[in-house]
VEXKEMI-264882 format. One record per residue: z, y, x of N, C-alpha, C in turn; residue number from 1. Coordinates in steps of 0.05 Angstrom, whole numbers. Example, Ala and Ser with C-alpha at 12.3 -4.5 7.8 and 13.67 -1.06 7.14 Angstrom:
BEGIN
[pamar [156, -114, 264], [156, -90, 246], [156, -66, 264], 1] [pamar [142, -45, 257], [143, -21, 273], [157, 1, 258], 2] 
This chain:
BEGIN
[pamar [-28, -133, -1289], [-2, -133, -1277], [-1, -148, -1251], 1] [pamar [-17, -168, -1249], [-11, -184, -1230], [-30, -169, -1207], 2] [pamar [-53, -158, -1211], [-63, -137, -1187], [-44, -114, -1175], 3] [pamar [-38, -113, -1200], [-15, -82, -1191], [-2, -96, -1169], 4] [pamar [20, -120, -1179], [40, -132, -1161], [33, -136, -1129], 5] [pamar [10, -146, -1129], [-7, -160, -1110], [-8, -133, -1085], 6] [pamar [-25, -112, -1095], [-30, -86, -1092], [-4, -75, -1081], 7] [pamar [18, -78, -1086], [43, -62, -1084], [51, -83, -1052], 8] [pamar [53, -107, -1057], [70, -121, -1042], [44, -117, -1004], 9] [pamar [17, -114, -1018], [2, -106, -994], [7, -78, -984], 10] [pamar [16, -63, -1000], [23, -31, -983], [49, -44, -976], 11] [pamar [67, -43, -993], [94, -49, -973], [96, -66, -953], 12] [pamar [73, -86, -952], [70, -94, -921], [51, -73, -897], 13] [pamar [37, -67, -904], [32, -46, -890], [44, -24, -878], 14] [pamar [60, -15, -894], [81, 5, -887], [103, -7, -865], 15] [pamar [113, -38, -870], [127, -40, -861], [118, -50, -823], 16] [pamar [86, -55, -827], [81, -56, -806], [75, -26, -791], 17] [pamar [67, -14, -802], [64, 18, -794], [94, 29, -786], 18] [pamar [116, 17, -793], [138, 20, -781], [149, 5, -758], 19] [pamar [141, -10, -759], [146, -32, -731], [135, -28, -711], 20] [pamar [101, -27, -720], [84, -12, -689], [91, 5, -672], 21] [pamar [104, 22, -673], [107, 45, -649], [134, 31, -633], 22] [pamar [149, 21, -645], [174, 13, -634], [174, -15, -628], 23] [pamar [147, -23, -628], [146, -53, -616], [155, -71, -595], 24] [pamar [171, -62, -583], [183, -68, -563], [195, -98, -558], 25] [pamar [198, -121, -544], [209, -150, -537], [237, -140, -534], 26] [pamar [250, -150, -538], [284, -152, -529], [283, -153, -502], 27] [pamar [262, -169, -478], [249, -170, -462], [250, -142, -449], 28] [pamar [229, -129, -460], [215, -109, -466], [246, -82, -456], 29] [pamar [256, -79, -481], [279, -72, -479], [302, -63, -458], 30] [pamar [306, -93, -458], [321, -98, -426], [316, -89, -408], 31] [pamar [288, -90, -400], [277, -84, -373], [278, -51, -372], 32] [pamar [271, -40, -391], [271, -11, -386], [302, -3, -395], 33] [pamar [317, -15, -402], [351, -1, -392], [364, -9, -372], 34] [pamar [353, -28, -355], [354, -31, -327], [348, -26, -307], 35] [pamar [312, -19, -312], [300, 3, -302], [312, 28, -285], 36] [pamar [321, 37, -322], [332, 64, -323], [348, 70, -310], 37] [pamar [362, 43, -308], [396, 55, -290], [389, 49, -266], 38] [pamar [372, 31, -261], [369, 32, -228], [359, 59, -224], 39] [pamar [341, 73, -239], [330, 98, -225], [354, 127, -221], 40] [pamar [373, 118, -230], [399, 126, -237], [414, 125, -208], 41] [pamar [415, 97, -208], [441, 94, -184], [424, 101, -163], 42] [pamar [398, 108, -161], [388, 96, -133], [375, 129, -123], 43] [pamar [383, 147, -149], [371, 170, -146], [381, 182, -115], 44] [pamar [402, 183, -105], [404, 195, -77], [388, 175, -53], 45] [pamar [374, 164, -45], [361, 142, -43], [335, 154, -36], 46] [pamar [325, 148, -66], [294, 152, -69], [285, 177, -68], 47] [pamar [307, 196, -74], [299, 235, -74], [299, 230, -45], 48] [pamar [314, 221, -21], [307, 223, 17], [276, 207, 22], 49] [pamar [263, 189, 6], [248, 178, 14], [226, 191, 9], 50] [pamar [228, 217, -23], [211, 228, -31], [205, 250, -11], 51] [pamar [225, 254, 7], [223, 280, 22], [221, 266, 42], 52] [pamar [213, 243, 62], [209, 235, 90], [174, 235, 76], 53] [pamar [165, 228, 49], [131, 221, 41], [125, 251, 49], 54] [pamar [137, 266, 44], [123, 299, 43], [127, 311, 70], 55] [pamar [154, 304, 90], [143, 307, 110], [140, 290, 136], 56] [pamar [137, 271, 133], [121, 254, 150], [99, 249, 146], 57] [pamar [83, 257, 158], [46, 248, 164], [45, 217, 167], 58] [pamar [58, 214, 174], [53, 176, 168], [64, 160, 150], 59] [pamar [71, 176, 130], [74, 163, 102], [68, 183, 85], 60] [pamar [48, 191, 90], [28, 211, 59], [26, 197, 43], 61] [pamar [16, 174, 50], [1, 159, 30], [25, 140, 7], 62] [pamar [54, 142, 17], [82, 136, -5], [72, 148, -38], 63] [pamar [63, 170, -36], [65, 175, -68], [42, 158, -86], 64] [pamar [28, 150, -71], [8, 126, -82], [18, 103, -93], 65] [pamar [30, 95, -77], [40, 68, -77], [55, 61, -108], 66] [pamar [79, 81, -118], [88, 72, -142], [70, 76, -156], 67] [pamar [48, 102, -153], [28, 105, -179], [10, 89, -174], 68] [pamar [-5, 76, -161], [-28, 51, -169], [-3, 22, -179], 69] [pamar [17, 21, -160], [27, -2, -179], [31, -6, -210], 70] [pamar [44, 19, -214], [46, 28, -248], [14, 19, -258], 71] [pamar [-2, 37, -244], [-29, 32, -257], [-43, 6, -256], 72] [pamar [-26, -21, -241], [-41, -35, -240], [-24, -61, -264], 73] [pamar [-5, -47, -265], [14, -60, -291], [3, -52, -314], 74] [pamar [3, -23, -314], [-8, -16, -347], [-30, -24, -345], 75] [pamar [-56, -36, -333], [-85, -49, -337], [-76, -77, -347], 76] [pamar [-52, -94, -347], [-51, -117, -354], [-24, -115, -375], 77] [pamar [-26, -90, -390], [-13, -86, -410], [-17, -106, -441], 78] [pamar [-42, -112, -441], [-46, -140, -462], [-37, -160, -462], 79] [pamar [-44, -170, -435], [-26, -196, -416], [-4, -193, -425], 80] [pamar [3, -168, -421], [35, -173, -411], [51, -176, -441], 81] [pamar [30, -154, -470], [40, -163, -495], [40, -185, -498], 82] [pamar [23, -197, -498], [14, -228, -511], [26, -245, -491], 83] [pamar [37, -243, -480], [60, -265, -465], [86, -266, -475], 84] [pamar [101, -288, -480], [130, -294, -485], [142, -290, -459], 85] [pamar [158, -285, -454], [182, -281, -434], [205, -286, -438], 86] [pamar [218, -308, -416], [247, -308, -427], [258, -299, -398], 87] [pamar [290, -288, -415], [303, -281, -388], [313, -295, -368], 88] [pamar [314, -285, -349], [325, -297, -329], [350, -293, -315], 89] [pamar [383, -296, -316], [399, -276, -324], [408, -287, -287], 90] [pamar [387, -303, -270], [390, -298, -238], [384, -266, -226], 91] [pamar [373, -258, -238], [365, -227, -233], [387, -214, -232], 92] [pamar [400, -219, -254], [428, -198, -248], [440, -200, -218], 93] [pamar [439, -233, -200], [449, -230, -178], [438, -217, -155], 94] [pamar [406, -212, -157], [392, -204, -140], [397, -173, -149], 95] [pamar [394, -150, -171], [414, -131, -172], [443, -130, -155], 96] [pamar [450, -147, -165], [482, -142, -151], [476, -142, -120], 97] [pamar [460, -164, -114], [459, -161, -79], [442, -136, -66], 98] [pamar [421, -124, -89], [415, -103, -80], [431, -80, -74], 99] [pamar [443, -75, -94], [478, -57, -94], [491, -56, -61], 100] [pamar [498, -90, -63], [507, -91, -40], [498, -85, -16], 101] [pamar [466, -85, -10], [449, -71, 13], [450, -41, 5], 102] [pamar [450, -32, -11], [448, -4, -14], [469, 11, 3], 103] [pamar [499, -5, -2], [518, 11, -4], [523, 9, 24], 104] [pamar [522, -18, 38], [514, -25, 69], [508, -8, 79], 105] [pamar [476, -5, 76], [462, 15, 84], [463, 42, 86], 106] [pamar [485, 54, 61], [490, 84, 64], [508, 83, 80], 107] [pamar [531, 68, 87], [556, 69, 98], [535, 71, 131], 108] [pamar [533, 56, 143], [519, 59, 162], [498, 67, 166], 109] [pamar [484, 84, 147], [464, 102, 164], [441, 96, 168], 110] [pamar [444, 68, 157], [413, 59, 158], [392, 55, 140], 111] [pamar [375, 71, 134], [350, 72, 121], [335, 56, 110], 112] [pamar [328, 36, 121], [312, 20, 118], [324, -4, 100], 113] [pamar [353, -7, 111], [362, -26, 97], [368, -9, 58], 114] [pamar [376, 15, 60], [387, 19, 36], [361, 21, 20], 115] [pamar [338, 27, 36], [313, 29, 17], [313, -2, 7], 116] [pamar [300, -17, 26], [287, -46, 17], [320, -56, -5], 117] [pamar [332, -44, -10], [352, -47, -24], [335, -40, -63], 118] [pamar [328, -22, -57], [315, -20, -85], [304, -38, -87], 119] [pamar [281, -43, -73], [260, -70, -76], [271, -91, -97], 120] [pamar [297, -98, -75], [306, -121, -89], [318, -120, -110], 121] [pamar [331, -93, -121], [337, -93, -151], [322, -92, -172], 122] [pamar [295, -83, -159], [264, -79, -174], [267, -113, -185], 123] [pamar [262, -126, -162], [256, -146, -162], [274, -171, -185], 124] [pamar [299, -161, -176], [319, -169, -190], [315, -161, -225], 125] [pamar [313, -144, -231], [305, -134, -256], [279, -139, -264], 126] [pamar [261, -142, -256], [238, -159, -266], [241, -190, -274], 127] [pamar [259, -203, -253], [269, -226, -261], [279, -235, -284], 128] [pamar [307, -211, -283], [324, -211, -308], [304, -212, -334], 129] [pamar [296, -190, -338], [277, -179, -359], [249, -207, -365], 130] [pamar [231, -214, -354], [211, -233, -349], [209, -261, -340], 131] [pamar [236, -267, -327], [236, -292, -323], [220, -303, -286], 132] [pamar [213, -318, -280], [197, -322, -264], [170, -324, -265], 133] [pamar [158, -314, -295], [140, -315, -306], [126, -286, -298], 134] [pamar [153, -274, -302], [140, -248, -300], [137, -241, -275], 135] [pamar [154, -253, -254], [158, -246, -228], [126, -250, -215], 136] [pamar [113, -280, -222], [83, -285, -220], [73, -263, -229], 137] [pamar [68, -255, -256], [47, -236, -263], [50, -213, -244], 138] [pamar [65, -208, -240], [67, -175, -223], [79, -177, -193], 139] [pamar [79, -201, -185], [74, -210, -154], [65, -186, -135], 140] [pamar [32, -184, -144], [24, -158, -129], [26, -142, -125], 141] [pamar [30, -125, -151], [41, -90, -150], [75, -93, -142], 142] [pamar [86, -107, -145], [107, -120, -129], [104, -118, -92], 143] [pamar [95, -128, -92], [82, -140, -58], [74, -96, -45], 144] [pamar [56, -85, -67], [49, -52, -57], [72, -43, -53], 145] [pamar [94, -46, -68], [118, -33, -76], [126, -29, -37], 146] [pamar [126, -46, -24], [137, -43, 8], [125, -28, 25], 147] [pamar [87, -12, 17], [87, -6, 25], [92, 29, 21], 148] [pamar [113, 43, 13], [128, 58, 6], [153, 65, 24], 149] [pamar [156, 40, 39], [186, 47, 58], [176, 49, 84], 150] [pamar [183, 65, 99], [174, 75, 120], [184, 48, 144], 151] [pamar [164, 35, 165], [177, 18, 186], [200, 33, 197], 152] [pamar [222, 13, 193], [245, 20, 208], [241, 22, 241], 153] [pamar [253, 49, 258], [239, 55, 279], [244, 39, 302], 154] [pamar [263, 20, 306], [256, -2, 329], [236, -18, 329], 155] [pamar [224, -22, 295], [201, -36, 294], [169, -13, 303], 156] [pamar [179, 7, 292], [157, 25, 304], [151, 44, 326], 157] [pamar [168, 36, 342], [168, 40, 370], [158, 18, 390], 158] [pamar [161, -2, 375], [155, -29, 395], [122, -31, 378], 159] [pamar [114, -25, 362], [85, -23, 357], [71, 5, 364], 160] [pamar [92, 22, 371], [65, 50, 370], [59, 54, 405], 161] [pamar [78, 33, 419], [67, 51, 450], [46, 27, 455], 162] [pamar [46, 10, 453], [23, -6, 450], [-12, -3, 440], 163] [pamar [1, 6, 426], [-21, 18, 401], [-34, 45, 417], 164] [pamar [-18, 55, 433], [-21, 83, 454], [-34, 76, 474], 165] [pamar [-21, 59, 489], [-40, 46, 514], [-71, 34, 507], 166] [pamar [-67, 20, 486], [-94, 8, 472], [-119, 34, 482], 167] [pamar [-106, 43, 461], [-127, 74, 454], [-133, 88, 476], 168] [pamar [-113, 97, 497], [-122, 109, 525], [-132, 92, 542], 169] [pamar [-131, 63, 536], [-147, 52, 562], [-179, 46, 548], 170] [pamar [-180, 48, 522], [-202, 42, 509], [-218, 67, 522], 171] [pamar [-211, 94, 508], [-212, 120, 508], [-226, 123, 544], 172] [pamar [-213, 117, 568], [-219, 117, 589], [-243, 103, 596], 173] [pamar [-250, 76, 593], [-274, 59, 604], [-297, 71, 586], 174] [pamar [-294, 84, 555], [-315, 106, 542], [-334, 123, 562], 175] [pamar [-306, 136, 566], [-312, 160, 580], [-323, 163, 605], 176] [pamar [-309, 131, 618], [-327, 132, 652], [-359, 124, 646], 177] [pamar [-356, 115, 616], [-385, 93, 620], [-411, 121, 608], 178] [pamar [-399, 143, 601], [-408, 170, 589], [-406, 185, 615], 179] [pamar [-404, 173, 632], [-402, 193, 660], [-382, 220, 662], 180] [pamar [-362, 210, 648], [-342, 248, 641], [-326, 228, 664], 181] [pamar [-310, 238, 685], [-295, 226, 708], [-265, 229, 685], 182] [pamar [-248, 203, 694], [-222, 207, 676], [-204, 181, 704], 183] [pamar [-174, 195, 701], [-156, 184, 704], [-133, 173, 687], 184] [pamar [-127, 147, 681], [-107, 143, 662], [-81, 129, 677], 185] [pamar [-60, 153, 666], [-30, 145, 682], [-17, 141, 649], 186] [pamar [-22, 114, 644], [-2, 102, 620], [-16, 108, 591], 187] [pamar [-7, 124, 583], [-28, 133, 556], [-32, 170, 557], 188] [pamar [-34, 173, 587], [-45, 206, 591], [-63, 199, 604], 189] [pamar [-91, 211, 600], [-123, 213, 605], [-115, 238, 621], 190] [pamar [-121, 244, 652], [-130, 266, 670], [-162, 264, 665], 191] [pamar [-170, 295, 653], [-197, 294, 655], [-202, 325, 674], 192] [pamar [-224, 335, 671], [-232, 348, 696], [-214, 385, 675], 193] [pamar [-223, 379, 660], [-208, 404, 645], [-183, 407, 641], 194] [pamar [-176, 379, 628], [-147, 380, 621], [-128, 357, 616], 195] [pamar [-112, 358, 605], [-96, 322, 603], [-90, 323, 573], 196] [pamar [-95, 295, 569], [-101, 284, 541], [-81, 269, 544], 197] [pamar [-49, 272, 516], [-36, 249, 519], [-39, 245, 501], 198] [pamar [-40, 227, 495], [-47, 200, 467], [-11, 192, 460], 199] [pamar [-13, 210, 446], [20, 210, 434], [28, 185, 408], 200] [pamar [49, 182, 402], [57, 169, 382], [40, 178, 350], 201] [pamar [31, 202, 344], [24, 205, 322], [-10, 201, 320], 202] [pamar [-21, 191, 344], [-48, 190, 352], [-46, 158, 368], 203] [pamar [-22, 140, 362], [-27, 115, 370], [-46, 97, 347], 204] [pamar [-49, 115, 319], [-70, 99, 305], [-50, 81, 278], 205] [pamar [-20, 79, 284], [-2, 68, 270], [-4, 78, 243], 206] [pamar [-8, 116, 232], [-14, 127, 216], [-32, 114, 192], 207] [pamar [-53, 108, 212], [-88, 104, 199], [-76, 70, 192], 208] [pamar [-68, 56, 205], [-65, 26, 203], [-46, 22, 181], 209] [pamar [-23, 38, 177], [-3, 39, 159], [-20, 49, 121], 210] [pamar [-46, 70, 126], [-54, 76, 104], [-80, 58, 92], 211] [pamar [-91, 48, 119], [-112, 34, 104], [-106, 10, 104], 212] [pamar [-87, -5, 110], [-77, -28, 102], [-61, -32, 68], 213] [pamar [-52, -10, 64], [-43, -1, 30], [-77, 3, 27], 214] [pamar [-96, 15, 28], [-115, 7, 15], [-134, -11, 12], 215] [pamar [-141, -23, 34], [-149, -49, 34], [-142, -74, 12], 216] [pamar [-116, -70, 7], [-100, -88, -15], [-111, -82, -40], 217] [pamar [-108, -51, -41], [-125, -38, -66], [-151, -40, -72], 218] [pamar [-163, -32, -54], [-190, -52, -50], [-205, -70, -66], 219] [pamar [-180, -81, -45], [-203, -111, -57], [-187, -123, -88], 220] [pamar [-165, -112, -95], [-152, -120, -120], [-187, -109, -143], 221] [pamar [-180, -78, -141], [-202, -69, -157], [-225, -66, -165], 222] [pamar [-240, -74, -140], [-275, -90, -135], [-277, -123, -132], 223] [pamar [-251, -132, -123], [-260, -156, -118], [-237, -177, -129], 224] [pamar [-235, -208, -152], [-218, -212, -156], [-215, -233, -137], 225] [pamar [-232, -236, -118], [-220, -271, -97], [-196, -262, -74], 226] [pamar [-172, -275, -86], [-153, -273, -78], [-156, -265, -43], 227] [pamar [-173, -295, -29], [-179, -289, 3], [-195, -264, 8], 228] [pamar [-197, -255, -14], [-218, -230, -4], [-194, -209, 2], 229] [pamar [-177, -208, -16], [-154, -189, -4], [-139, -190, 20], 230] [pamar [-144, -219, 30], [-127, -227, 51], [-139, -226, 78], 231] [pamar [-173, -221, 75], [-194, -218, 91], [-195, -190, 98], 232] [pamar [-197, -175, 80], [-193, -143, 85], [-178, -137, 102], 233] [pamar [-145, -144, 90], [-122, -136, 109], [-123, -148, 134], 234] [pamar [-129, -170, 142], [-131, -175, 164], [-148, -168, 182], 235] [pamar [-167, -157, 171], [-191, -148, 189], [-189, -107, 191], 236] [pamar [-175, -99, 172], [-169, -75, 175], [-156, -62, 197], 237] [pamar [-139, -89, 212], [-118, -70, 236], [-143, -79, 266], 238] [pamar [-164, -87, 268], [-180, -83, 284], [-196, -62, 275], 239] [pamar [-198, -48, 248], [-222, -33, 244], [-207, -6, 254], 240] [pamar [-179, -3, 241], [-160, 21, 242], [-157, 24, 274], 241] [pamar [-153, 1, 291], [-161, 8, 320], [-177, 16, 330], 242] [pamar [-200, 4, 322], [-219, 15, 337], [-228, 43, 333], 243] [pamar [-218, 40, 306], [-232, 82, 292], [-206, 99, 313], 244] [pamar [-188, 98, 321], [-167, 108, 327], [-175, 116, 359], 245] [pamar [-183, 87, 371], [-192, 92, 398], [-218, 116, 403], 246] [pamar [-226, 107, 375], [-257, 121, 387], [-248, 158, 379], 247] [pamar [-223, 166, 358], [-226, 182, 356], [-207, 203, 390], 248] [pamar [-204, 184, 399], [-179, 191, 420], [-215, 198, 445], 249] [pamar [-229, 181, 446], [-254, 177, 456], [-269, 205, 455], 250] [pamar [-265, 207, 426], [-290, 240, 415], [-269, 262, 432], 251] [pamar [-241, 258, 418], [-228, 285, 433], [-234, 288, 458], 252] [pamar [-234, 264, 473], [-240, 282, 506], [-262, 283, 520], 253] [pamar [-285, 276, 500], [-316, 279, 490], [-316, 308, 495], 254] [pamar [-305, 317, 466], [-309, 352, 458], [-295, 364, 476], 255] [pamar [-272, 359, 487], [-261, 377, 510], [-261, 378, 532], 256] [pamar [-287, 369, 547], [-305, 376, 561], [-319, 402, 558], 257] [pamar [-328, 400, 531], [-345, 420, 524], [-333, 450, 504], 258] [pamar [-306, 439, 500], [-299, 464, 506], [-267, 454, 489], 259] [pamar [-248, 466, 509], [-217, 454, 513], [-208, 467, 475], 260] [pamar [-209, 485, 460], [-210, 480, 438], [-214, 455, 419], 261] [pamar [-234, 450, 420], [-238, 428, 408], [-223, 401, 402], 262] [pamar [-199, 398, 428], [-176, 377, 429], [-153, 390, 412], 263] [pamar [-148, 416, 403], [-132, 425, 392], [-132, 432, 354], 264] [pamar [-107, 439, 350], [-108, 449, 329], [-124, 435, 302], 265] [pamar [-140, 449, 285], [-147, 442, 268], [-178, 432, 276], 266] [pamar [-189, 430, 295], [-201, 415, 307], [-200, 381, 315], 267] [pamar [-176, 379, 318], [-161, 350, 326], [-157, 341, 303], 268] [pamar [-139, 363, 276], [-143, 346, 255], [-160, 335, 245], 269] [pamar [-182, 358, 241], [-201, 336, 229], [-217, 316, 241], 270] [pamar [-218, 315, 264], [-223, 289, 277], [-206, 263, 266], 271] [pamar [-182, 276, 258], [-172, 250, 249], [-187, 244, 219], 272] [pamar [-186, 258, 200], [-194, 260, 172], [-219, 247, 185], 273] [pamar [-245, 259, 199], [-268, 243, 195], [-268, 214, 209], 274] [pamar [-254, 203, 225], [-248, 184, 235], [-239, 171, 210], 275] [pamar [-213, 172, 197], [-206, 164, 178], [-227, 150, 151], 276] [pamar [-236, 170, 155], [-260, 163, 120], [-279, 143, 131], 277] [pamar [-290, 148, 169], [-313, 124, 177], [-303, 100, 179], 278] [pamar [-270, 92, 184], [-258, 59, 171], [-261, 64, 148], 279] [pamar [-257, 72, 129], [-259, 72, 100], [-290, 62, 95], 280] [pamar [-303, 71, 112], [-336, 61, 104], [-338, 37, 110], 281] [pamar [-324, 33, 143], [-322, 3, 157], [-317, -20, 138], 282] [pamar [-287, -13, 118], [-284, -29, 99], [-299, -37, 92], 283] [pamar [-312, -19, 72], [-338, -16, 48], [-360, -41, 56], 284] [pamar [-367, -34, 88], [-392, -56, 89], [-384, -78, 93], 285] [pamar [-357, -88, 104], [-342, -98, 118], [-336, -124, 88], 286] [pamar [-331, -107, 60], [-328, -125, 39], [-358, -129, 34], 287] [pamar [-378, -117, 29], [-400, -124, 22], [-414, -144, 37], 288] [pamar [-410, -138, 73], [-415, -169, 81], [-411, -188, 83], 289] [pamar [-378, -196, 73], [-365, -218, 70], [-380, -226, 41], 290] [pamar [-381, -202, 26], [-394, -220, -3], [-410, -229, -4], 291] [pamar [-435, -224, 15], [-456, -234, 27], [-461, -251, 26], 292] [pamar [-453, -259, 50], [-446, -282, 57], [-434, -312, 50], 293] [pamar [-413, -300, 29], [-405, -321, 10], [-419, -327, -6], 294] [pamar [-438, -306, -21], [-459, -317, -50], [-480, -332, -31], 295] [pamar [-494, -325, -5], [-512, -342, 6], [-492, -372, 15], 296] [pamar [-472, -373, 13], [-460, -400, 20], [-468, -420, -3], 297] [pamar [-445, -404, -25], [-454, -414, -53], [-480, -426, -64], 298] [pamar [-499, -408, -55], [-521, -413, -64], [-529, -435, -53], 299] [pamar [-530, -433, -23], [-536, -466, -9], [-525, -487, -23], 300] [pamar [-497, -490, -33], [-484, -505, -41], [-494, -524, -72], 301] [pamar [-497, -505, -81], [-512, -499, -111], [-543, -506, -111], 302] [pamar [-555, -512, -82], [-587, -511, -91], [-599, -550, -94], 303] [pamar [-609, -559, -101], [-616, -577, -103], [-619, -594, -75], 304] [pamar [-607, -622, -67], [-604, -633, -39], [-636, -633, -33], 305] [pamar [-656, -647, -56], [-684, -646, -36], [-693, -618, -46], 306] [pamar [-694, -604, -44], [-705, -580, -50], [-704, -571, -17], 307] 
């Protein structure tokens, strides 16, 4: 009798854990996804314009990334995130409310940028609520990707892209004299002997700087965990994204010399695409020599003084 009992009270615990598991959820837990929910609710006229500036703006392709590696970089610290206590933080609700308040700002007037970075902060706000400041630390980063999703508001990206233009055509020009092709540059238009090259806004390189700077972050999160290594990347990325940009402004009036096709059409695109992937390599060695470098530091550091 007493096995039986014993026997009985171990399945009915079993069962009753086989009932709990799927619906395991924190009150925490809970919270956060019916707050979630409703922000994806209120904010739906919002985020459906932002989904359609990612699809057609060429300089924010790379938007539909951004929420899916963050998700993915939350669900990788899905254990963490069980095996942590969390308490709420019911300051969140104000940073919601003030998001509200930018939203509604922002639609009234027309301005974009503000009603976007308006989500952010309810994101943000709701992580709070839900996690505490505890949680706000753990997910800092995929937090931090989340911005790069909103397109630069355009007084800011006008005052970076003709710069970024001039860069490239005056780079583009001293190439080309030092390649013996004869060139005139009036501002960011190249006179060459065939034809005129303007180095427009969508070829100031802002594109390539705006995407490999979202990957760079990614980067080095996923190969590398030293914090300065992520901070090394990004900073070193908007000289690499220049230079690949100049040089591809460089090849265009390279090839159209040799034959005025070549500057056009689906020709020009892929100049950008293969330009594009050779920073992507720049990166690549770019982290491998910094790592280099650091383990031979280390190692000095680490080797015996009389040795």
């Amino acid at each position: 009798m007493l096995e039986t009992s014993e026997s009985t009270r171990i399945d009915a615990a079993q069962m009753a854990a086989a009932t709990v598991a799927p619906t395991g959820l924190t009150p925490q837990a809970k919270s956060f996804l019916w707050v979630a929910g409703l922000l994806l609710v209120c904010y739906a006229p919002i985020l459906q314009a932002l989904v359609n500036q990612w699809m057609n703006d060429e300089d924010m392709g790379h938007g539909f990334f951004v929420p899916a590696i963050a998700g993915y970089i939350v669900w990788q610290r899905r254990g963490e995130l069980t095996a942590t206590s969390f308490k709420s933080n019911p300051l969140g609700l104000l940073f919601i409310f003030l998001g509200a308040c930018q939203a509604i700002v922002g639609s009234l007037g027309a301005e974009f940028f503000v009603s976007r970075t308006a989500f952010l902060v309810s994101v943000f706000g709701c992580v709070l609520y839900a996690g505490g400041w505890k949680a706000i630390r753990m997910f800092a980063f995929p937090l931090f990707l989340l911005g790069f999703m909103i397109p630069i508001p355009a007084i800011v990206y006008n005052q970076i892209t003709f710069p970024l233009q001039l860069l490239a055509s005056s780079v583009a020009e001293t190439v080309l004299k030092l390649c013996g092709i004869p060139v005139v540059r009036d501002g960011n238009i190249l006179e060459l002997p065939s034809q005129k090259l303007s180095v427009v806004e969508a070829c100031s390189g802002i594109r390539s700087l705006l995407s490999l700077s979202f990957l760079s972050l990614v980067f080095g999160y996923l190969f590398d965990k030293k914090v300065w290594m992520k901070w090394l990347l990004l900073g070193l990325i908007i000289p690499i994204a220049i230079a690949a940009n100049a040089s591809r402004v460089t090849l265009t009036g390279m090839l159209s010399e040799i034959n005025v096709e070549y500057a056009q059409g689906i020709y020009h695109s892929l100049s950008g695409w293969v330009v594009f992937m050779v920073a992507l390599v720049m990166l690549v060695i770019t982290h491998n020599t910094a790592n280099a470098i650091y383990k031979r530091i280390c190692r000095g550091q680490d080797a015996p003084k009389g040795a």
